[in-house]
PyMOL CGO cylinders between C-alpha atoms (Angstrom):
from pymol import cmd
from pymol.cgo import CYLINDER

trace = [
    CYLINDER, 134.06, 76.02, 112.05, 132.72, 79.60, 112.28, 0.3, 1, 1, 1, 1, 1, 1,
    CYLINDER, 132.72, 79.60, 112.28, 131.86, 81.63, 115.51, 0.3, 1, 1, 1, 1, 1, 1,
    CYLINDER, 131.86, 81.63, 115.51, 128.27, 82.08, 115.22, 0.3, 1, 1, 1, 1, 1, 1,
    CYLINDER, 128.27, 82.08, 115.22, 126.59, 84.59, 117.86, 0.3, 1, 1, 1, 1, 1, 1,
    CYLINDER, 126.59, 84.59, 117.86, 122.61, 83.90, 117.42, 0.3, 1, 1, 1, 1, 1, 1,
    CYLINDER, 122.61, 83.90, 117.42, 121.08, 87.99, 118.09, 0.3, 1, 1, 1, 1, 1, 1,
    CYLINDER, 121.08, 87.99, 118.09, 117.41, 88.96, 118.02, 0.3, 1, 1, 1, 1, 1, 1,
    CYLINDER, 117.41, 88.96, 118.02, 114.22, 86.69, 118.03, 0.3, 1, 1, 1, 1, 1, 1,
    CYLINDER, 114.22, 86.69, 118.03, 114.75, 83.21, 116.43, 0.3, 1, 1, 1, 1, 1, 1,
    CYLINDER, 114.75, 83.21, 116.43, 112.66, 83.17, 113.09, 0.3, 1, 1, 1, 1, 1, 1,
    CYLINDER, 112.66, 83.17, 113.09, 109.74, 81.47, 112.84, 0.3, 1, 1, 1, 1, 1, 1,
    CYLINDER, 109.74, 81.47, 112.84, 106.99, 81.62, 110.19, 0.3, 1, 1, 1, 1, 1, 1,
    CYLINDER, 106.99, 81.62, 110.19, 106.37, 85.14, 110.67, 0.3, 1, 1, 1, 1, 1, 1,
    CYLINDER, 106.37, 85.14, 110.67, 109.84, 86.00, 111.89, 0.3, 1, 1, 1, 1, 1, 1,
    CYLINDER, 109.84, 86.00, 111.89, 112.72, 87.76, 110.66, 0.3, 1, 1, 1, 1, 1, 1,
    CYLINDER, 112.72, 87.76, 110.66, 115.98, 86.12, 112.35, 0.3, 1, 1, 1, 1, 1, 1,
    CYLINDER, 115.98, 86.12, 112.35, 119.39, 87.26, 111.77, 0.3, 1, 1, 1, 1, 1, 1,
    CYLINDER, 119.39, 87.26, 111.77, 122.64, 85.30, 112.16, 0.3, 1, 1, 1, 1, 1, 1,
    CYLINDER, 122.64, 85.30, 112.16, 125.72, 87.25, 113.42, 0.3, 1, 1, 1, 1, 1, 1,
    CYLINDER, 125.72, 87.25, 113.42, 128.66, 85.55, 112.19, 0.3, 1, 1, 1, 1, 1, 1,
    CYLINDER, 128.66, 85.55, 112.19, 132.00, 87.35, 114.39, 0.3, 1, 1, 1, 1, 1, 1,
    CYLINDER, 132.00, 87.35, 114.39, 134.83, 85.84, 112.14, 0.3, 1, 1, 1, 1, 1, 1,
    CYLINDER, 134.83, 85.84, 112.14, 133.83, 87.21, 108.82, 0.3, 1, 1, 1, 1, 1, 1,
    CYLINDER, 133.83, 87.21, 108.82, 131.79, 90.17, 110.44, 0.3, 1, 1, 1, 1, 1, 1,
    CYLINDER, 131.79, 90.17, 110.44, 128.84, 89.14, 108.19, 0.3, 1, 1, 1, 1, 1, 1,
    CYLINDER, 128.84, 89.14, 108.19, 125.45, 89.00, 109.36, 0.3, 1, 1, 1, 1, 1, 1,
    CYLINDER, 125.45, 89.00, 109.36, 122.54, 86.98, 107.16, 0.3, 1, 1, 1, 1, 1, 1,
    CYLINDER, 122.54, 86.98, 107.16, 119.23, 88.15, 107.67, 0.3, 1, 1, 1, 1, 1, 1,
    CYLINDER, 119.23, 88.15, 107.67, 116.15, 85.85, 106.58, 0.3, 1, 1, 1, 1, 1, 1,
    CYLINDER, 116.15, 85.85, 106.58, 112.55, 87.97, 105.85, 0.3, 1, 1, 1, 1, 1, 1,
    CYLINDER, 112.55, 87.97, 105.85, 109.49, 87.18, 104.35, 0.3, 1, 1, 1, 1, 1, 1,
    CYLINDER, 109.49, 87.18, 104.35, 109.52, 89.43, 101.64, 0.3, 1, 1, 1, 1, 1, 1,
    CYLINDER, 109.52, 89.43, 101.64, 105.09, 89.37, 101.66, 0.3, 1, 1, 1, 1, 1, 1,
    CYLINDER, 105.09, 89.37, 101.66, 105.54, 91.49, 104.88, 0.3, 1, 1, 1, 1, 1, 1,
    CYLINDER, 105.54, 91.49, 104.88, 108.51, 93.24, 104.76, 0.3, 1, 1, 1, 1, 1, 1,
    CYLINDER, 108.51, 93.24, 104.76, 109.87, 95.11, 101.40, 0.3, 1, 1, 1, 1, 1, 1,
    CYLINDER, 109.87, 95.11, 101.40, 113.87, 94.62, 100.32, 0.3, 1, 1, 1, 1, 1, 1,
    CYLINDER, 113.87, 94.62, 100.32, 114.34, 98.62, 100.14, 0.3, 1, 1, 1, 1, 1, 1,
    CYLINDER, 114.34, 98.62, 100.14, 112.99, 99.10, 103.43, 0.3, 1, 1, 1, 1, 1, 1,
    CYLINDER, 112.99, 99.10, 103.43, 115.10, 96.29, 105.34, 0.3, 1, 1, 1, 1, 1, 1,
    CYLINDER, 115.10, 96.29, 105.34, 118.48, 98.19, 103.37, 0.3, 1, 1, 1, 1, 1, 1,
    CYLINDER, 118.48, 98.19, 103.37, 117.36, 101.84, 104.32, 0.3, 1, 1, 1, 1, 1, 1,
    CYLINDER, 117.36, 101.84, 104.32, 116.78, 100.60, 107.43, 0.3, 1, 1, 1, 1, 1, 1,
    CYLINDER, 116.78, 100.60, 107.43, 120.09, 98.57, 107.80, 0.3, 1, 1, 1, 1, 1, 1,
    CYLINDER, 120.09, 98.57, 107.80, 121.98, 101.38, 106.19, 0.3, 1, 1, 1, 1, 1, 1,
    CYLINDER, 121.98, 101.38, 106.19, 120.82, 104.42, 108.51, 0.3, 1, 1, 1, 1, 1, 1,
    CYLINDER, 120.82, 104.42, 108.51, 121.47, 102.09, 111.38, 0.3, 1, 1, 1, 1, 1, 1,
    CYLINDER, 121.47, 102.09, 111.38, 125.33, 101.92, 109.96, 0.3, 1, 1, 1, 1, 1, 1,
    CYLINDER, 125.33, 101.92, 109.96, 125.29, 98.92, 108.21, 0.3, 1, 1, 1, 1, 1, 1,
    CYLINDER, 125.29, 98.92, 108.21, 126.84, 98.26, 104.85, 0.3, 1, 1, 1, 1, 1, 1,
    CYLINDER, 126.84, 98.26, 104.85, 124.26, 95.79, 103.22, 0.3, 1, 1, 1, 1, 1, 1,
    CYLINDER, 124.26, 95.79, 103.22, 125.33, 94.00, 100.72, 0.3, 1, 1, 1, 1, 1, 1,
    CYLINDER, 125.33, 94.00, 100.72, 122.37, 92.61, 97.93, 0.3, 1, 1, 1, 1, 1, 1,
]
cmd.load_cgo(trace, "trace")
């Protein structure tokens, strides 16, 4: 079974939430994409370091 680590705020209907998984080093972020555009999350994951993959 993977290692998950739970960061950041839980989602909820108007939350983003994020699941860290530390085995595979993947994260999998869940958005509402009515608030928040795809670009901006991957500019924003990317100039924090991030490799996103879409």
């Amino acid at each position: 079974m993977p290692r998950h680590d739970r960061r950041g705020p839980r989602g909820g209907p108007r939350r983003p939430s994020a699941v860290l998984d530390l085995e595979t080093k993947r994260t999998t972020v869940r958005y509402d994409p009515s608030r928040v555009e795809e670009d901006a999350l991957v500019t924003t994951l990317t100039d924090a370091g991030y490799a996103p993959a879409t």
